[in-house]
BAGU-418832 format. One line per 8 residues: for each residue y, z, x of N, C-alpha, C, O, CB. Coordinates in steps of 0.2 Angstrom, whole numbers, plus 5000, padded with zeros to 4 digits. Each point is the difference from the previous one (the first is absolute). Glycine has a CB too. Example, Ala and Ser with C-alpha at 12.3 -4.5 7.8 and 13.67 -1.06 7.14 Angstrom:
! BAGU-418832
4972 5039 5066 5006 5000 4996 5006 5000 5004 4999 5003 5005 4995 5003 4986 ~ 5011 4990 5007 5006 5001 5004 5005 5003 4996 5006 5001 5003 4991 4989 5003
//
This chain:
! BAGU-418832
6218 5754 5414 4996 4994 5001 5003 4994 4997 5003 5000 4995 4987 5008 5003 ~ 5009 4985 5005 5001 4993 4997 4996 4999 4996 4994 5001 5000 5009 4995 5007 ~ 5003 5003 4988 4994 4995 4993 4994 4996 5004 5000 5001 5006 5012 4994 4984 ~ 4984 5001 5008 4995 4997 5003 4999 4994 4993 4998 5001 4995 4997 5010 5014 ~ 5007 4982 4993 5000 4998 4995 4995 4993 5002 5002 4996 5005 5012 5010 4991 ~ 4981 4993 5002 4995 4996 4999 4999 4994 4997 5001 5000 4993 4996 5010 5008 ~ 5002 4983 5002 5001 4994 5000 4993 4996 5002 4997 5000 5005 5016 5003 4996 ~ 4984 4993 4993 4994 4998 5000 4998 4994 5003 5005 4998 5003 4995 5008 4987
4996 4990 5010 4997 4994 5000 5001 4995 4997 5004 5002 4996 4990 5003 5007 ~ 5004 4989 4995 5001 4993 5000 4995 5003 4992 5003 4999 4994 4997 4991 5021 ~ 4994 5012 4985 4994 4998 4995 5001 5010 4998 4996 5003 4996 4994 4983 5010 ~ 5015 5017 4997 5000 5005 4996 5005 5003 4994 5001 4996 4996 4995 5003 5014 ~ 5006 5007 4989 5005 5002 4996 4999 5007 5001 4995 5002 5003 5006 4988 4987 ~ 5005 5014 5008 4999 5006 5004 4998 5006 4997 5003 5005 4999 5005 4991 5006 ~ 4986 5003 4992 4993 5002 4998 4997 5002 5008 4997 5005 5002 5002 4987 4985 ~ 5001 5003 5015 4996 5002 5007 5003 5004 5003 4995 5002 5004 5002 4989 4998
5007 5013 4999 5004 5006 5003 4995 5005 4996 4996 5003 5004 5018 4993 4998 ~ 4985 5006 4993 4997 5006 4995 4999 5005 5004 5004 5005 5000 4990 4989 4993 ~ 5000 5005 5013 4997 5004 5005 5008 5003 5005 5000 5005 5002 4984 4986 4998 ~ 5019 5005 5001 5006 5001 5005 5004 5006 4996 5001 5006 5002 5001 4981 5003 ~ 4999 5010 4989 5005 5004 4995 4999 5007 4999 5004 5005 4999 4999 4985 4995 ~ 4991 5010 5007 4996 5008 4997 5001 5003 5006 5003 5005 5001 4986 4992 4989 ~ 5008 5001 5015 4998 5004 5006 5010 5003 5002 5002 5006 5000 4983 4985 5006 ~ 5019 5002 4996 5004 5001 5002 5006 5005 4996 5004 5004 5003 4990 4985 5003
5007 5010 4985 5002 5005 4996 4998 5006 5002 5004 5005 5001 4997 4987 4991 ~ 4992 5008 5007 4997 5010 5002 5003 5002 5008 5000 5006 5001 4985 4992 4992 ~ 5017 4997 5011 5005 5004 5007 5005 4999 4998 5003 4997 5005 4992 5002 5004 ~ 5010 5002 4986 5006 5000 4999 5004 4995 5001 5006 5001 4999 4991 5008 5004 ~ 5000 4984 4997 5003 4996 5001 5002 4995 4993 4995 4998 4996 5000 5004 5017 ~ 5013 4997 4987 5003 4994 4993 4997 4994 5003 5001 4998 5006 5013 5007 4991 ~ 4981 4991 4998 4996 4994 5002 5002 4995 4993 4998 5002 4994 4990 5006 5015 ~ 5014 4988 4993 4999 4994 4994 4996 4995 5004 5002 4999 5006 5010 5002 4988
4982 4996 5001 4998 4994 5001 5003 4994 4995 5001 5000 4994 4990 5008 5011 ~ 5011 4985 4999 5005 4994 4997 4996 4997 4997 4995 4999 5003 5012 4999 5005 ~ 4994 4999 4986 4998 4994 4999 5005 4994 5003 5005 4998 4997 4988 5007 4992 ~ 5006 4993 5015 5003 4992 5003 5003 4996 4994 4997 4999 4995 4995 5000 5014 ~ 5013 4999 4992 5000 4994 4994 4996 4994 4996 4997 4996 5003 5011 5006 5003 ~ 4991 4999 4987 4995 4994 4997 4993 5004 5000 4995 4998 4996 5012 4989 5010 ~ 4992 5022 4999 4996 5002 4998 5001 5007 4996 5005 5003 5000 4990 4988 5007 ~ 4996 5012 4989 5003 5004 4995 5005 5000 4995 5000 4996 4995 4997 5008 5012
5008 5001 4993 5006 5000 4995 5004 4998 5003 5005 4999 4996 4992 5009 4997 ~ 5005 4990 5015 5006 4997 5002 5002 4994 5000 4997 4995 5004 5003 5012 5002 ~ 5007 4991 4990 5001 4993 4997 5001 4996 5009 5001 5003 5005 5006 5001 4979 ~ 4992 4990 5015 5002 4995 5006 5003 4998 5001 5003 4999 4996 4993 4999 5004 ~ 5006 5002 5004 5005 4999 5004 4999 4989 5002 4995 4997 5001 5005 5021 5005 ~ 5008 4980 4994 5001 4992 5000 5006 4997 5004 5005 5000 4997 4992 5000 4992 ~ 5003 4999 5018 4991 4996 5003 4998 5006 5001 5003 5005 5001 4998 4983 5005 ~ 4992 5011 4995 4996 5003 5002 4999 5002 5008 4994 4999 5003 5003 4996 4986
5006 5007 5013 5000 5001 5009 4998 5006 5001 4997 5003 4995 5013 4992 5008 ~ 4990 5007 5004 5000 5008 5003 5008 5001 4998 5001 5005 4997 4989 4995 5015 ~ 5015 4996 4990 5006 5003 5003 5001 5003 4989 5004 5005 5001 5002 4984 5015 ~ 4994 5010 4979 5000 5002 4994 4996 5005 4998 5001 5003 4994 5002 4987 5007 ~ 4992 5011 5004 4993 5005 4998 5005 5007 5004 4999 5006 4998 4986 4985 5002 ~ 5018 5008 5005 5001 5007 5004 5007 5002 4995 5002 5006 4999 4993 4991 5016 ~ 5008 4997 4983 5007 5003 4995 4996 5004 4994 5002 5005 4998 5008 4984 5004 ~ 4986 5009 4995 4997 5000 4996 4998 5009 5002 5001 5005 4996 4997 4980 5000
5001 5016 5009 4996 5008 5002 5005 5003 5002 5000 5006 4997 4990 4991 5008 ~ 5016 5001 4999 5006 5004 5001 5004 5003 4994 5004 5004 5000 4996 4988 5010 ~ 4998 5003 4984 5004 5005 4996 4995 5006 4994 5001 5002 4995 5009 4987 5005 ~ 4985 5012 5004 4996 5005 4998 5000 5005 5006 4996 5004 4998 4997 4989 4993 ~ 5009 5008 5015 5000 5006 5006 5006 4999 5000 5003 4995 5001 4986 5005 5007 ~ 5012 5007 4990 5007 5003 5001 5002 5006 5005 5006 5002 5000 4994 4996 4989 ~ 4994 5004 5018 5000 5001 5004 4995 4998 5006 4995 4996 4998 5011 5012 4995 ~ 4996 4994 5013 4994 4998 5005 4993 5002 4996 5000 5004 4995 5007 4999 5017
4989 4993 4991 4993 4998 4997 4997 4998 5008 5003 4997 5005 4999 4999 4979 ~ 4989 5005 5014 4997 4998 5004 4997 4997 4997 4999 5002 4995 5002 5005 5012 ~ 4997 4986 4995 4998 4996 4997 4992 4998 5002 5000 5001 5006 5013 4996 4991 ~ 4984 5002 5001 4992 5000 4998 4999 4992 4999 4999 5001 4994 5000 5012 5001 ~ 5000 4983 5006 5000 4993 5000 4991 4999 5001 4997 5003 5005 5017 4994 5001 ~ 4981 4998 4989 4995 4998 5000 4999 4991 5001 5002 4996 4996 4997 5016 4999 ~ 4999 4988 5009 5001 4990 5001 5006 4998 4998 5006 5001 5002 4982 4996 4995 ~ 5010 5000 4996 5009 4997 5000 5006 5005 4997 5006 4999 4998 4989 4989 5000
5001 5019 5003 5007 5003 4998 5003 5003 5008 5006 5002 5001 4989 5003 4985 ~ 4999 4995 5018 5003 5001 5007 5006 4993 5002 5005 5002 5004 4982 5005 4998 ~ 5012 4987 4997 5005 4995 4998 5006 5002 4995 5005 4997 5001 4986 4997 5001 ~ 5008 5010 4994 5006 5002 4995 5006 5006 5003 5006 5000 5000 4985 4998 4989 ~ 5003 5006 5014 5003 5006 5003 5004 4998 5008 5005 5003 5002 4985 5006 4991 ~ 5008 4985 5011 5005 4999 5006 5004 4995 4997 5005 5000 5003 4989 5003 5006 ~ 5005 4992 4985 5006 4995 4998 5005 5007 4997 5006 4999 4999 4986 4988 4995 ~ 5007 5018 5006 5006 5006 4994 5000 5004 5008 5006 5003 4999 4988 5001 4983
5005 4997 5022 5002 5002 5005 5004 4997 5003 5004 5004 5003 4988 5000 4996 ~ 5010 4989 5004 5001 4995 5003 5007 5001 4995 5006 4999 5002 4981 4993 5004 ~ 5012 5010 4988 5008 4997 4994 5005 5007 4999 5006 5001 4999 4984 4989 4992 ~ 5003 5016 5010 5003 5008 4997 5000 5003 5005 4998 5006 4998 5000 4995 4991 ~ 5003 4999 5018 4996 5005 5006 5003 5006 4996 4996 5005 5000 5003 4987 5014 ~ 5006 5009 4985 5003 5006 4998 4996 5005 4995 5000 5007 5000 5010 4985 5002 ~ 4987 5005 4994 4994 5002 4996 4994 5003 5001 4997 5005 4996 5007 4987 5002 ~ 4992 5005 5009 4994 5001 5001 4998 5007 5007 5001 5000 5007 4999 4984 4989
4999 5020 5001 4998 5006 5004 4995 4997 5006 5003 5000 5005 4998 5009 4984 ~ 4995 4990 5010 4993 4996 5001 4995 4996 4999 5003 4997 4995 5000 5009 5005 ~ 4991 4990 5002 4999 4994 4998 4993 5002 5002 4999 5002 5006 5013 4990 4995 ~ 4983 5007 4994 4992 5000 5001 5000 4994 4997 5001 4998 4995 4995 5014 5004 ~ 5001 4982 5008 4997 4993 4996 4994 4999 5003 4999 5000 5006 5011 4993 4992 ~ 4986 5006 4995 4992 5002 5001 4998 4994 4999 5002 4997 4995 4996 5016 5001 ~ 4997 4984 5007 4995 4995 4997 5006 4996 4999 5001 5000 4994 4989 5006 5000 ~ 5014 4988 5010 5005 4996 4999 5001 4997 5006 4996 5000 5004 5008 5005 4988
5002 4992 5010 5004 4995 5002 5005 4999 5001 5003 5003 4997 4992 4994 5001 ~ 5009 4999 5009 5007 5000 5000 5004 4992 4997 5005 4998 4998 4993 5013 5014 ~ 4996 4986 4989 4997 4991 4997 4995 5000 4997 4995 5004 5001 5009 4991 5007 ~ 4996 4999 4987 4994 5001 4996 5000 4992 5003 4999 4995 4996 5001 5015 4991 ~ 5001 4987 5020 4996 4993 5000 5005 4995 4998 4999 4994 4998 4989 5011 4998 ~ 5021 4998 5006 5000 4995 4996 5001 4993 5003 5000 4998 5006 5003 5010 4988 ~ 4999 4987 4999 4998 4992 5003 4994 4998 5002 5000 4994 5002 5011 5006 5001 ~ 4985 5003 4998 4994 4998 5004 4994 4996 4993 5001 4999 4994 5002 5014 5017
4991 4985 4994 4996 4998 4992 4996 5004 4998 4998 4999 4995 5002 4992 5006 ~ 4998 5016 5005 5000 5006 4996 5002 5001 4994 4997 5001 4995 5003 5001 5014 ~ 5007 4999 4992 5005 5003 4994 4999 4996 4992 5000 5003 4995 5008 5000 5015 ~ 4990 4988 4993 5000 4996 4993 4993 5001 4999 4998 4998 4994 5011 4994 5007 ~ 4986 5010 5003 4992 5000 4996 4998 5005 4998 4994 5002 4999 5002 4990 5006 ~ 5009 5011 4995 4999 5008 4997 5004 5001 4993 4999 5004 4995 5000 5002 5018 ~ 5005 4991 4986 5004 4997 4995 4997 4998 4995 5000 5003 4994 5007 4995 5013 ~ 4991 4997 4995 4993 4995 4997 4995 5003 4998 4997 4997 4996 5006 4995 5010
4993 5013 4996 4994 5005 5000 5003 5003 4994 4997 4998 4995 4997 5003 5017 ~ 5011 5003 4988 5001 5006 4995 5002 4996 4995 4996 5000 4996 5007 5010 5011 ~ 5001 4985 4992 5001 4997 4994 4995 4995 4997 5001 4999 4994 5010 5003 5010 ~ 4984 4995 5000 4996 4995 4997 4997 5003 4995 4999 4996 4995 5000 4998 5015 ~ 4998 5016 4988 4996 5000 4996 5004 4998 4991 4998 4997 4995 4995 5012 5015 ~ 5014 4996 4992 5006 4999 4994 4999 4993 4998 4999 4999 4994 5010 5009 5010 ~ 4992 4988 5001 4999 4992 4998 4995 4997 4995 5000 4997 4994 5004 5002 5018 ~ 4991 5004 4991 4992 5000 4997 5001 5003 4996 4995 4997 4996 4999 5003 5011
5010 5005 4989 4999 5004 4992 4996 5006 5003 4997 5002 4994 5001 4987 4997 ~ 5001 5014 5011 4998 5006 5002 5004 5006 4998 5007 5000 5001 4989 4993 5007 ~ 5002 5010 4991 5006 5010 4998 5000 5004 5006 4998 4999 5006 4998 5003 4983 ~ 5008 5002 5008 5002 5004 5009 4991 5006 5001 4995 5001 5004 5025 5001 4995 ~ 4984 4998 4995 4991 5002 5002 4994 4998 5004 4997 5004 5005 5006 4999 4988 ~ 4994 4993 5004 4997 4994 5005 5002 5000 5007 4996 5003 5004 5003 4990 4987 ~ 5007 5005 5011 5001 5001 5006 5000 5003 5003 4999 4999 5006 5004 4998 4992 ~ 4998 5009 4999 5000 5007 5003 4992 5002 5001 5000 5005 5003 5012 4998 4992
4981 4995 5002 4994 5001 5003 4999 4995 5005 4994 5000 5002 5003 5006 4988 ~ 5007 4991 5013 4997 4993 5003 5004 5001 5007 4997 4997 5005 5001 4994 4983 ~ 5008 5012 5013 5004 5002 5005 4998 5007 5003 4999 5001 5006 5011 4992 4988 ~ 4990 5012 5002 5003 5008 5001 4992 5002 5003 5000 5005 5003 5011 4998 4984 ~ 4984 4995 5012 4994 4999 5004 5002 5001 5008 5001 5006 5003 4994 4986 4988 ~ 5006 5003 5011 5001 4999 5007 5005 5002 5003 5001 5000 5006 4996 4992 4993 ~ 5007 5011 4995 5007 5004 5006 4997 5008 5001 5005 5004 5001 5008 4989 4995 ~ 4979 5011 5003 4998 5003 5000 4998 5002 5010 4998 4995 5003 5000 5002 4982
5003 5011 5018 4997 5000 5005 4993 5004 5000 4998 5002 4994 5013 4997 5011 ~ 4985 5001 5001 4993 5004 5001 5000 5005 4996 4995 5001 4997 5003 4995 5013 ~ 5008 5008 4990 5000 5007 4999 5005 5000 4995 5006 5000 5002 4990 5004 5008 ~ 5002 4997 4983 5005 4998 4993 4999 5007 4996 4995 5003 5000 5002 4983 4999 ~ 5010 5016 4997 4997 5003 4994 4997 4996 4996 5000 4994 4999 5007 5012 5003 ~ 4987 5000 4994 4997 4993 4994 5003 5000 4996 4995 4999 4995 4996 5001 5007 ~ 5016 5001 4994 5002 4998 4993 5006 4998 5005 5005 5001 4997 4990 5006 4992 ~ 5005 4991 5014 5007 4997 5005 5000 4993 4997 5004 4997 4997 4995 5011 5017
4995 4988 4988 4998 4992 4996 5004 5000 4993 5005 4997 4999 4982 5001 5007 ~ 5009 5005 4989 4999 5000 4995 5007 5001 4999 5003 4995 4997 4985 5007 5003 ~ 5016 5005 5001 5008 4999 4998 5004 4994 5002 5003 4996 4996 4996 5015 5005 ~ 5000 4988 5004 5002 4992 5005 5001 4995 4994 5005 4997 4997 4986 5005 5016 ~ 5002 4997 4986 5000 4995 4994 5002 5001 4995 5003 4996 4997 4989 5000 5005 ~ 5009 5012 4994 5005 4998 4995 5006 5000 4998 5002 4997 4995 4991 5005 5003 ~ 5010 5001 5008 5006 4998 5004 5002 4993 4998 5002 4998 4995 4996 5010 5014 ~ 5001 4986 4997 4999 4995 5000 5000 4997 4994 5004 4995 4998 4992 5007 5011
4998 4999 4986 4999 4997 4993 5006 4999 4997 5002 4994 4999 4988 5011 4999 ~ 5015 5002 5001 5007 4999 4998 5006 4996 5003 5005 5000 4997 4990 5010 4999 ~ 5004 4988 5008 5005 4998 5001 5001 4992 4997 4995 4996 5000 5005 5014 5011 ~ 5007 4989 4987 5004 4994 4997 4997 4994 5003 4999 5001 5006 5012 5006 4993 ~ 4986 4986 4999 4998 4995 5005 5007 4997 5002 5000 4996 5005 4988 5000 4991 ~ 5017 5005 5001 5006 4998 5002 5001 5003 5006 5001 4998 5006 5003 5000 4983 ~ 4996 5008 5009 5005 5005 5007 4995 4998 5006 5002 4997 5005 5003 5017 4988 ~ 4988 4986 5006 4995 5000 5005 5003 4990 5004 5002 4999 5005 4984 5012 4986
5014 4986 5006 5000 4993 5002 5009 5000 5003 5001 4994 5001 4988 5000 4989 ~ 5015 5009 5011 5006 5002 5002 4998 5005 5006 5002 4998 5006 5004 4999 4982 ~ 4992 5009 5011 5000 5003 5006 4995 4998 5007 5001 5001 5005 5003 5009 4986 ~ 4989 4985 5007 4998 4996 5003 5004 4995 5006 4999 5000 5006 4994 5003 4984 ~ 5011 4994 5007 5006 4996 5002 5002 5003 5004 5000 4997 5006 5002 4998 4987 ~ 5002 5010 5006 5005 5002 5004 4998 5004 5008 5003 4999 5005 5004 5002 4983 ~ 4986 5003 5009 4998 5002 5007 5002 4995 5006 5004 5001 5005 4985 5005 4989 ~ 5008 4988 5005 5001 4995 5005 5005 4999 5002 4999 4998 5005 4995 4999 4992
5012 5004 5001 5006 4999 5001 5002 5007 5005 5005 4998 5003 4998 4993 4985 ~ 4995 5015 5015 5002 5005 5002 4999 4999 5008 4995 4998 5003 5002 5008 4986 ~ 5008 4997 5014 5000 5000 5006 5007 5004 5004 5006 4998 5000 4987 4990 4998 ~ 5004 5017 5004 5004 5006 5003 4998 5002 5004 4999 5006 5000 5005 4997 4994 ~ 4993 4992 5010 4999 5003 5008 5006 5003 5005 5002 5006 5002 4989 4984 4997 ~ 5012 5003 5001 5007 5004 5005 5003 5006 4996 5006 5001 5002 4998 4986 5004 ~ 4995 5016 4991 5003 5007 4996 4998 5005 5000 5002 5006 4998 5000 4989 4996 ~ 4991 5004 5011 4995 5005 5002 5003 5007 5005 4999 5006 4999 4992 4983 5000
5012 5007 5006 5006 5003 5006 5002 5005 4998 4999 5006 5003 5004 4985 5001 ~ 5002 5007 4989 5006 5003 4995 4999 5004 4998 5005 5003 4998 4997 4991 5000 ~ 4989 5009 5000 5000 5005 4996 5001 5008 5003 4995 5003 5003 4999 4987 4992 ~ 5012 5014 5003 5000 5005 5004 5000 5006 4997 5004 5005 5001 5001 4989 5005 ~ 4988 5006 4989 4998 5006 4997 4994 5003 5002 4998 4997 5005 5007 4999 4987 ~ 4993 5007 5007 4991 5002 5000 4996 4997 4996 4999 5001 4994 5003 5010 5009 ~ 4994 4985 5001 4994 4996 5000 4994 5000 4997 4997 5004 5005 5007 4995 5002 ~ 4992 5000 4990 4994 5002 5000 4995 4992 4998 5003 4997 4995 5001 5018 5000
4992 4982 5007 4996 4996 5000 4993 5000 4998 4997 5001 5005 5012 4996 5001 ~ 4988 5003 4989 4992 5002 5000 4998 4994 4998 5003 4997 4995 4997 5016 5002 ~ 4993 4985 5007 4996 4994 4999 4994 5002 5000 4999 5005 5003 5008 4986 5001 ~ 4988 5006 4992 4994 5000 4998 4996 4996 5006 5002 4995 5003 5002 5005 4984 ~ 4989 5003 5015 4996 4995 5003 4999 4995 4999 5002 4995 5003 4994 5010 4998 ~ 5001 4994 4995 4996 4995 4993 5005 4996 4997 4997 4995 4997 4995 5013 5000 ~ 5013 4993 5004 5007 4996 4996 5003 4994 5004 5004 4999 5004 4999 5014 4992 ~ 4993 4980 4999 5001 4994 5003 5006 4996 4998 5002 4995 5001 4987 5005 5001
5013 5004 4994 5008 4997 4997 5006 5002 5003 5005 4997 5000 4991 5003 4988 ~ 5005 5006 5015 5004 5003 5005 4996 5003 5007 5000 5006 5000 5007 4997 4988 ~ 4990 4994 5016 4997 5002 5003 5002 5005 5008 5004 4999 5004 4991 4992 4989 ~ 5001 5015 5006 5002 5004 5005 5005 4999 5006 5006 5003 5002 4984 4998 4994 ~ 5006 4993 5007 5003 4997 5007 5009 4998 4999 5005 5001 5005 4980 4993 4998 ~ 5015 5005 4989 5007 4995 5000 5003 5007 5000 5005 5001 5004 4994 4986 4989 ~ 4999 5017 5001 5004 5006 5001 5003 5003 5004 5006 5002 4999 4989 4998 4997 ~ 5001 5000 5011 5000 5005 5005 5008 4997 5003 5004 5003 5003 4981 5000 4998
5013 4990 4998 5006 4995 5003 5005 5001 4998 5005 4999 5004 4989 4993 4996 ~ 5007 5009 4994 5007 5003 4995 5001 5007 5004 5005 5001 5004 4991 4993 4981 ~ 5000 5011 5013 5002 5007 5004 5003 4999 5007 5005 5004 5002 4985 5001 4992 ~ 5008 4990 5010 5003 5003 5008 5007 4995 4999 5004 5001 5004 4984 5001 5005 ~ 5014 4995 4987 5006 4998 4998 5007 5005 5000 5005 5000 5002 4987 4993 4993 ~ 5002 5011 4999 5006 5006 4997 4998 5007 5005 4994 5002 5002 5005 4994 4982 ~ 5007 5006 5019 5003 5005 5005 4997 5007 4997 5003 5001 4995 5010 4991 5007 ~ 4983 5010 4999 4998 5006 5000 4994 5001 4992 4998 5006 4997 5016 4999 5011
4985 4989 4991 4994 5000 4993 4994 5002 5003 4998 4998 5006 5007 4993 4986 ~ 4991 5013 5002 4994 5002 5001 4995 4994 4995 5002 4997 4995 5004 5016 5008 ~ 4987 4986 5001 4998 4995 4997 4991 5005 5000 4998 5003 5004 5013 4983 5002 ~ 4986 5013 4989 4994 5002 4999 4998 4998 4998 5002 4998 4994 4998 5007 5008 ~ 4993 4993 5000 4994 4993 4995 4995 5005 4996 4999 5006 5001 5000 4983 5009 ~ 4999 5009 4987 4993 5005 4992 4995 4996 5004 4999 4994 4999 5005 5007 4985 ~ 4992 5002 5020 4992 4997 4999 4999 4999 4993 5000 5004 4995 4994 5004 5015 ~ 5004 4984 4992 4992 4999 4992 5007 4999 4993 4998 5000 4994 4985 5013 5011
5023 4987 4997 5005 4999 4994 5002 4993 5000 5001 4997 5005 5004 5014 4994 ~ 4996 4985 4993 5001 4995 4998 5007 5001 5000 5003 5005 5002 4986 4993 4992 ~ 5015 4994 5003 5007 4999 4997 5000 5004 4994 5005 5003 4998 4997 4985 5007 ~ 4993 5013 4992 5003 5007 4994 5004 5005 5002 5005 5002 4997 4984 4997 4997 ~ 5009 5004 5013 5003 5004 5003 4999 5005 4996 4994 5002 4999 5013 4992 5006 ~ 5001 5010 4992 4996 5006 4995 4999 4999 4994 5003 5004 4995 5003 5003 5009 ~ 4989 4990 4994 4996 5000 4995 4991 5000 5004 4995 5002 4998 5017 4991 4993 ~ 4990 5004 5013 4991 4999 5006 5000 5008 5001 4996 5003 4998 5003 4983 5011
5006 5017 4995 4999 5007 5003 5006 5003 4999 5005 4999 5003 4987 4999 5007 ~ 5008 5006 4982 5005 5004 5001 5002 5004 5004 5004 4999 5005 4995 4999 4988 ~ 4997 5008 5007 4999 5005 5002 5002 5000 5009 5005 5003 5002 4985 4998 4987 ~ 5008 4995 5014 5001 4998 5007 5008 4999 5000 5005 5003 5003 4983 4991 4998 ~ 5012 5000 4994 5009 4996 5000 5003 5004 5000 5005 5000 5004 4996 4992 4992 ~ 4998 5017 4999 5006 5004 5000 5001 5006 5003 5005 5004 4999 4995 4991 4992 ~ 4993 5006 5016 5001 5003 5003 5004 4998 5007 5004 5003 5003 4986 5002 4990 ~ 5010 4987 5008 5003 4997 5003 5008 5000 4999 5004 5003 5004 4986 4990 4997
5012 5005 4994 5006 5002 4996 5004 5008 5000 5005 5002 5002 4989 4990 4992 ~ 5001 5009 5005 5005 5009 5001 4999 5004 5006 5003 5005 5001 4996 4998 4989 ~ 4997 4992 5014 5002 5006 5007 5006 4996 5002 5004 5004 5003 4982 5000 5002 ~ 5017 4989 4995 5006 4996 5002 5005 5003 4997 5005 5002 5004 4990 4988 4998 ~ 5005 5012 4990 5006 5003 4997 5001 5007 5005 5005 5002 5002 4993 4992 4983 ~ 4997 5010 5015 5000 5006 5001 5001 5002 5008 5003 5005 5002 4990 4996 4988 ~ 5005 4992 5014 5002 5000 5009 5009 4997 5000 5003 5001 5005 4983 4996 5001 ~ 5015 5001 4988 5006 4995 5001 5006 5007 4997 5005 5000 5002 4987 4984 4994
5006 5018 5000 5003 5008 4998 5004 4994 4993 5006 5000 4999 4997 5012 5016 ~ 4993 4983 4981 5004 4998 4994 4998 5001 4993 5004 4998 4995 4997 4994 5013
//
């Protein structure tokens, strides 16, 4: 079996895996969940890039790994793909992107939204009841919110007002072609930050990727429906023989 090594979100930390780690440890599988740089106990990394975040990962996988990317860790895991192909068994990017918009005024009034509360004096916490709401789908776990937010609560305003930034700067579209592992793409209905449709756009890109959407799932992804996400998940490791 490939390690399976798990990479979070923007407003996450890898507390959000919990439900992954348990299910996926009890099948036998070696699972690390990351704290990203600037969050949890992992010191930061200067400048603050993707191309620094995937070195930063490369010297913790010391064999192929399948990598498990959530929004912007789905960004972490094809920036470390694109840099270590040698590395990457596999590639699950759930609830993400191959661009986050960039240059656009998309990209700067989203910039401006997430940072204006910090500006305001606000805590991450606060933020986090005021955001983590809306990235919820029809069909949710109900302590899926509530972890969400205290996730979120913790995270650094530094690290947060830095990895904000950089989303925008991401763009690996043309790299889509390139990728010559086994695929997996999972999007949410309900999920207006990564929406379905763009997804699907990304999958017919990638040469033999499997793409499946969650009825009634948000951008929480596995924290809205675990249960779902990891039955999605192990039937790919287990058709994929990884």
């Amino acid at each position: 079996m490939s390690p399976l090594v798990f990479l979070h979100g923007l407003g996450g930390g890898k507390a959000v895996w919990d439900r992954q780690i348990e299910h996926f440890s009890a099948l036998g599988y070696r699972c690390m969940a990351w704290d990203q740089p600037g969050y949890g106990q992992s010191p930061a990394v200067e400048p603050y890039t993707f191309e620094k975040m995937a070195e930063a990962l490369n010297g913790l996988i010391a064999e192929k790994a399948v990598l498990v990317g959530h929004s912007m860790g789905g960004l972490v895991a094809q920036e470390f793909y694109a840099r270590y192909p040698e590395k990457v068994a596999a590639l699950a990017l759930c609830f993400t992107s191959a661009a986050f918009s960039a240059g656009t005024d998309f990209a700067q009034h989203f910039v401006a939204a997430r940072i204006a509360p910090l500006d305001a004096g606000k805590s991450m916490a606060e933020i986090a009841k005021d955001v983590m709401p809306a990235q919820r789908g029809r069909i949710t776990d109900k302590e899926g919110l509530a972890r969400a937010e205290r996730i979120m609560a913790g995270i650094p305003p530094a690290t947060y007002r830095k990895a904000v930034q950089i989303i925008t700067t991401f763009d690996r579209r043309e790299d889509l072609p390139k990728i010559a592992v086994p695929a997996l793409l999972v999007a949410g209905s309900d999920d207006v930050t990564a929406p379905a449709q763009l997804m699907g756009g990304m999958a017919q890109k990638i040469a033999g990727a499997e793409f499946v959407v969650l009825r009634g799932c948000g951008h929480l992804g596995p924290l809205d429906q675990p249960e779902e996400f990891n039955k999605v998940l192990e039937s790919f490791l287990r058709r994929r023989k990884l």
